[in-house]
C-alpha positions as CSV (number, residue, x, y, z in Angstrom):
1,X,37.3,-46.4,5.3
2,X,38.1,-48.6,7.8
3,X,41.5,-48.3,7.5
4,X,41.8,-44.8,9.1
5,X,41.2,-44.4,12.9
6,X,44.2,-42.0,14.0
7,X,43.3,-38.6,13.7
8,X,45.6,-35.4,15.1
9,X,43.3,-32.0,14.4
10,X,45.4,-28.9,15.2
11,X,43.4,-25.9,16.4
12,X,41.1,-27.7,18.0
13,X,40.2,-25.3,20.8
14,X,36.8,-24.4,18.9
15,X,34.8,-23.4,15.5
16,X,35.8,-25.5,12.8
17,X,38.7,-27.7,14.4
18,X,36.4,-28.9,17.5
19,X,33.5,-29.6,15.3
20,X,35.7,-31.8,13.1
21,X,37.0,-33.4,15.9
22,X,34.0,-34.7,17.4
23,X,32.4,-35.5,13.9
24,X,35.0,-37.9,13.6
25,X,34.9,-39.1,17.4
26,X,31.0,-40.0,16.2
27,X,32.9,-43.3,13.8
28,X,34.6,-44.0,17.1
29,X,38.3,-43.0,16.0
30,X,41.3,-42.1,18.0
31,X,41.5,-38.1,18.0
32,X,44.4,-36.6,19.2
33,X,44.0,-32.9,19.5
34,X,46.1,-29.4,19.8
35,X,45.6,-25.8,20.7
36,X,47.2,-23.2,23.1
37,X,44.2,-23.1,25.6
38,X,44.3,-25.8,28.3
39,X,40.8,-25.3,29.4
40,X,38.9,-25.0,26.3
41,X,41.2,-28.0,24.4
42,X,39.8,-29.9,27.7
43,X,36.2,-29.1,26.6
44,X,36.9,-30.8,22.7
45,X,38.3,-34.0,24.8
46,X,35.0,-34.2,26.7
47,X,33.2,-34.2,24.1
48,X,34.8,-36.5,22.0
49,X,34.4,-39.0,24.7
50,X,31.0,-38.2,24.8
51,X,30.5,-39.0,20.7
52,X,32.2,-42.0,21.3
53,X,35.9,-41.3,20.3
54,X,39.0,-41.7,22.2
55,X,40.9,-38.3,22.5
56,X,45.3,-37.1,23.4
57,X,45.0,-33.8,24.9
58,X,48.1,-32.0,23.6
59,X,48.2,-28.3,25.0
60,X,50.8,-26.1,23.0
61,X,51.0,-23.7,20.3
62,X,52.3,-24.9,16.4
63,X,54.6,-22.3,16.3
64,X,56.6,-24.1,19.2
65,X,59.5,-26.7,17.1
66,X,59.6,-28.6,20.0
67,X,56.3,-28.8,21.3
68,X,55.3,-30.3,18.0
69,X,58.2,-32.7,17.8
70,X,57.0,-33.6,21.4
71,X,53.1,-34.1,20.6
72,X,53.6,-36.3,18.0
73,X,56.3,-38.7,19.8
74,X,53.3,-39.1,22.7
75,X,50.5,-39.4,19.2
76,X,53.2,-42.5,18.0
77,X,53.9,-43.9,21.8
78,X,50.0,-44.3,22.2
79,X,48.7,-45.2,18.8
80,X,51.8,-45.9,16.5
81,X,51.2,-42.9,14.3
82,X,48.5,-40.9,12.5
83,X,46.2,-41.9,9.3
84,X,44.8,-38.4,8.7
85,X,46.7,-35.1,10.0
86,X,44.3,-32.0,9.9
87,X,46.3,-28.9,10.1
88,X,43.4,-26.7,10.8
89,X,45.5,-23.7,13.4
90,X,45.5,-21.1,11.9
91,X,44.8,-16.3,12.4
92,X,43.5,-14.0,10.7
93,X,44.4,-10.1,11.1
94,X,43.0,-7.0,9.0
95,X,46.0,-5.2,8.6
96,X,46.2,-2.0,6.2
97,X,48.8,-1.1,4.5
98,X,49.0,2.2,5.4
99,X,49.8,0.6,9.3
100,X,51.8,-2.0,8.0
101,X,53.9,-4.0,10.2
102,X,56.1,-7.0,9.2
103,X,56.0,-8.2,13.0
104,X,52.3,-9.1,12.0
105,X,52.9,-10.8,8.5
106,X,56.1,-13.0,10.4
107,X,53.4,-13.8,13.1
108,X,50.8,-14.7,10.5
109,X,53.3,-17.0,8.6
110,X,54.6,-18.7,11.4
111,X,51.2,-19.8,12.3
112,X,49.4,-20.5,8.8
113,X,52.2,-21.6,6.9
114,X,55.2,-22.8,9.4
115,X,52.7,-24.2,11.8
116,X,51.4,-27.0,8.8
117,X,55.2,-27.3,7.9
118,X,56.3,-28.3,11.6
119,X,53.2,-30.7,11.6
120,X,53.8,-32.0,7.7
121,X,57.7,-33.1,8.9
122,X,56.5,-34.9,12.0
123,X,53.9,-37.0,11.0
124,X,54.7,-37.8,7.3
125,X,58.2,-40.1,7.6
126,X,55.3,-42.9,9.4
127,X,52.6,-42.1,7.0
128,X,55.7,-43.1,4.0
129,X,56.8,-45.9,6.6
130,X,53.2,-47.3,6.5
131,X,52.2,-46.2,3.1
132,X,49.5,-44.5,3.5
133,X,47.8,-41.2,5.0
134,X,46.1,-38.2,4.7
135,X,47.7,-34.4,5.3
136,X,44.8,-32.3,4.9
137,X,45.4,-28.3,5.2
138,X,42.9,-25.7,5.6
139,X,43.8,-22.9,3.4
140,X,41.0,-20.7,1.9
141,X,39.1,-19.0,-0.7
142,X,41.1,-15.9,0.7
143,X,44.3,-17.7,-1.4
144,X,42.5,-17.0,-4.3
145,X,43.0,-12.9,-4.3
146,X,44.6,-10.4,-2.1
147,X,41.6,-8.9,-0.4
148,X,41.3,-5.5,1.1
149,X,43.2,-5.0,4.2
150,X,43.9,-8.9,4.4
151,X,47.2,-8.8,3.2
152,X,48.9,-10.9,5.7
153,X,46.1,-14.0,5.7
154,X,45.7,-13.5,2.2
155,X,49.4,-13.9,1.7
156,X,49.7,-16.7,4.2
157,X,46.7,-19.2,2.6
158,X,48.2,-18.6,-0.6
159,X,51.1,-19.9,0.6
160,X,49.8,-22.7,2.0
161,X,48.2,-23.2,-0.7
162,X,51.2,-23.8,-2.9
163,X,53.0,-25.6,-1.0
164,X,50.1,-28.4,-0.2
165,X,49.9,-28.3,-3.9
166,X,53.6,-29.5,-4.7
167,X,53.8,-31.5,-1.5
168,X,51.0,-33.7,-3.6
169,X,53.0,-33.8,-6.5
170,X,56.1,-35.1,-4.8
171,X,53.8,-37.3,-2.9
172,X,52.3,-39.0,-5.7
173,X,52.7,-43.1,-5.8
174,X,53.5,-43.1,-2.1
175,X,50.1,-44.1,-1.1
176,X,50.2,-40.5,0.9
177,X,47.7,-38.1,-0.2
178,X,47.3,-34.2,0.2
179,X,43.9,-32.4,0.4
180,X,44.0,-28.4,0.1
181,X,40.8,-27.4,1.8
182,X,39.5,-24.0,1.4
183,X,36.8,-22.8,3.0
184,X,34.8,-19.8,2.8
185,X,33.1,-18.1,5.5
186,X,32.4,-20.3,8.9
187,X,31.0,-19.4,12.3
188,X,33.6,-19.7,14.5
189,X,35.2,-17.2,17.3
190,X,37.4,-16.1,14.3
191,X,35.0,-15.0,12.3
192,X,32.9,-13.5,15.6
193,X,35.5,-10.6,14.8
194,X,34.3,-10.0,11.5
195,X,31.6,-6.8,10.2
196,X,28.7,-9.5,9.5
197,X,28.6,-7.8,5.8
198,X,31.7,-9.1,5.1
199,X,30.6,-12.9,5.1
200,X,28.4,-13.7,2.3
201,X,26.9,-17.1,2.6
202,X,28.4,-17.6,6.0
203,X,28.4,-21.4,7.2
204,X,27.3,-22.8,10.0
205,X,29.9,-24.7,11.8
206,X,28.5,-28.6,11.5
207,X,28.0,-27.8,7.8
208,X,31.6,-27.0,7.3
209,X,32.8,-29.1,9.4
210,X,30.8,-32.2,7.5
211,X,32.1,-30.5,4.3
212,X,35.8,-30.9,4.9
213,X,35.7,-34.4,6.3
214,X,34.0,-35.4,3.1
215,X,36.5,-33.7,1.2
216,X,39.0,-36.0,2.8
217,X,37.5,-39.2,2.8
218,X,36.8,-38.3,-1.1
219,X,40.6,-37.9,-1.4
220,X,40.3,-34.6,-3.2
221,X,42.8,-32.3,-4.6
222,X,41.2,-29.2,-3.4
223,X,38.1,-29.1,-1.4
224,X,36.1,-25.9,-1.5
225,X,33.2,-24.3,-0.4
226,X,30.5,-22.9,0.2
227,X,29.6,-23.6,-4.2
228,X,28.7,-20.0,-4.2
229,X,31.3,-18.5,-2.6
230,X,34.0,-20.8,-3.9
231,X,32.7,-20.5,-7.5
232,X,32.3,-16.9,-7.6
233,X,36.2,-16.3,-6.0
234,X,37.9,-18.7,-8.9
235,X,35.9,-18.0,-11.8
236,X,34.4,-14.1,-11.7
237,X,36.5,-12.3,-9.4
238,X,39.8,-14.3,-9.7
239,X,39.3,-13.6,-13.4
240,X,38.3,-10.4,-12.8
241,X,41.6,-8.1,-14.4
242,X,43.5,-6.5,-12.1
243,X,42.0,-2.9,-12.4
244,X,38.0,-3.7,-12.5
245,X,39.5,-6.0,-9.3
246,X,41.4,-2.9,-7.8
247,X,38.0,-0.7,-8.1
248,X,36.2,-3.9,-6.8
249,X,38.3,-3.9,-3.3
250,X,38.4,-0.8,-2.7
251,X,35.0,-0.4,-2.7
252,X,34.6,-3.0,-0.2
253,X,37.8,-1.6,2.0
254,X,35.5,0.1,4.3
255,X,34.6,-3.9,5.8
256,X,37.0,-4.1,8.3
257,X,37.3,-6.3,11.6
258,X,35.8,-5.2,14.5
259,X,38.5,-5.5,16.9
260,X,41.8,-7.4,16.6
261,X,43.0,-10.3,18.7
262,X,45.0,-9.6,21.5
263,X,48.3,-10.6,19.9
264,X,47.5,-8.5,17.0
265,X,47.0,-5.4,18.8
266,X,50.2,-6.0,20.8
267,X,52.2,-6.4,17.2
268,X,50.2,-3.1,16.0
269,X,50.8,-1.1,19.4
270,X,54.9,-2.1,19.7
271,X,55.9,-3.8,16.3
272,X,56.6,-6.7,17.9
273,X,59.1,-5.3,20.3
């Protein structure tokens, strides 16, 4: 795989995003990396120097046109383009629908689903130019059903999804593949947030890292995992008809977040006002 040495990982700030960052760094590879925090983005550059990879420190947010536009012109005036692009930024809200507020799906979307976009229409025209390239999104096993007060990630990873799933169609011939990865449960500061009994076969962050970058290099469709997890989420309960699924999920309701992010509880405080 020598072929591929230009890396951008979005959401790189920590969890799964840093760790697949400085995996990478470890083959000595060009990492150029993104995320709103300044200080902790700094931290994932440091250590990707220290595994032995180069890194591009690009502080912004995916839901900024411009900023994205602007990352990759300075990703193409250092290194000429990107081989992989691994749109890992992403949130995740409980919202329920009894306090439902479209300020929080818009906000979702923009960041799971638009986010990818912005980064999809950057970096493909050089990965067509040069025929060849990886866009890898990280979706979930949450695309799979709308789970209990999840609507808006649920809704969002579905999305993504979907449209990772025809971009690969179109794509097909070009020398430009598309991997849909969807993970289950990893450690990360995301799922800090989460009631622990909510995570069944939670992953440590190396092991989903290592997971996804083997996905890639394998060139699959759809990369999934933990087995257990993934397995039971296609086959039994996305199976599952819709009213022994209903019963199912409200049962398990009760598992909410612990606390919200601070974004989300401005958009459930004001609407988004």
């Amino acid at each position: 795989m020598s072929g591929y040495k230009r890396v951008v990982v979005t959401g790189a700030t920590s969890g799964l995003g840093r760790e697949i960052a400085v995996q990478l760094a470890r083959r000595g590879w060009k990492i150029a990396v993104t995320g709103r925090r300044v200080e902790e983005l700094e931290k994932t550059a440091r250590l990707i120097a220290e595994a032995g990879g180069e890194a591009l420190v690009l502080p912004g947010s995916v839901v900024d046109d411009g900023e994205v536009r602007a990352h990759y012109a300075r990703i193409k005036a250092a290194w000429g383009g990107v081989d992989w692009a691994i749109l890992n930024a992403g949130v995740s809200e409980y919202m329920n629908a009894k306090e439902f507020k479209a300020e929080l799906v818009r906000w979702t979307f923009d960041v799971n689903v638009l986010g990818a976009c912005r980064w999809i229409e950057a970096v493909l025209p050089g990965m067509l130019e040069q025929g060849s390239g990886v866009v890898a999104g990280i979706s979930s096993l949450a695309a799979f059903r709308g789970l209990p007060s999840s609507g808006p990630y649920s809704a969002s990873k579905a999305a993504l999804s979907a449209l990772l799933e025809s971009t690969r169609v179109d794509l097909r011939g070009t020398g430009v593949d598309v991997v849909t990865v969807c993970p289950g449960f990893v450690k990360s500061e995301m799922t800090r947030r989460n009631d622990p009994r909510s995570m069944p076969f939670l992953m440590e962050t190396p092991a989903g890292a290592a997971a996804v970058v083997a996905g890639i290099e394998a060139r699959r469709r759809v990369v999934h995992f933990p087995w257990q997890l993934s397995y039971a989420m296609k086959y039994a309960v996305g199976s599952m008809p819709d009213f022994a699924y209903d019963w199912l999920a409200q049962k398990l309701s009760y598992l909410r977040r612990k606390e919200p992010s601070a974004e989300a509880a401005r958009i459930m405080r004001v609407g988004g006002a």
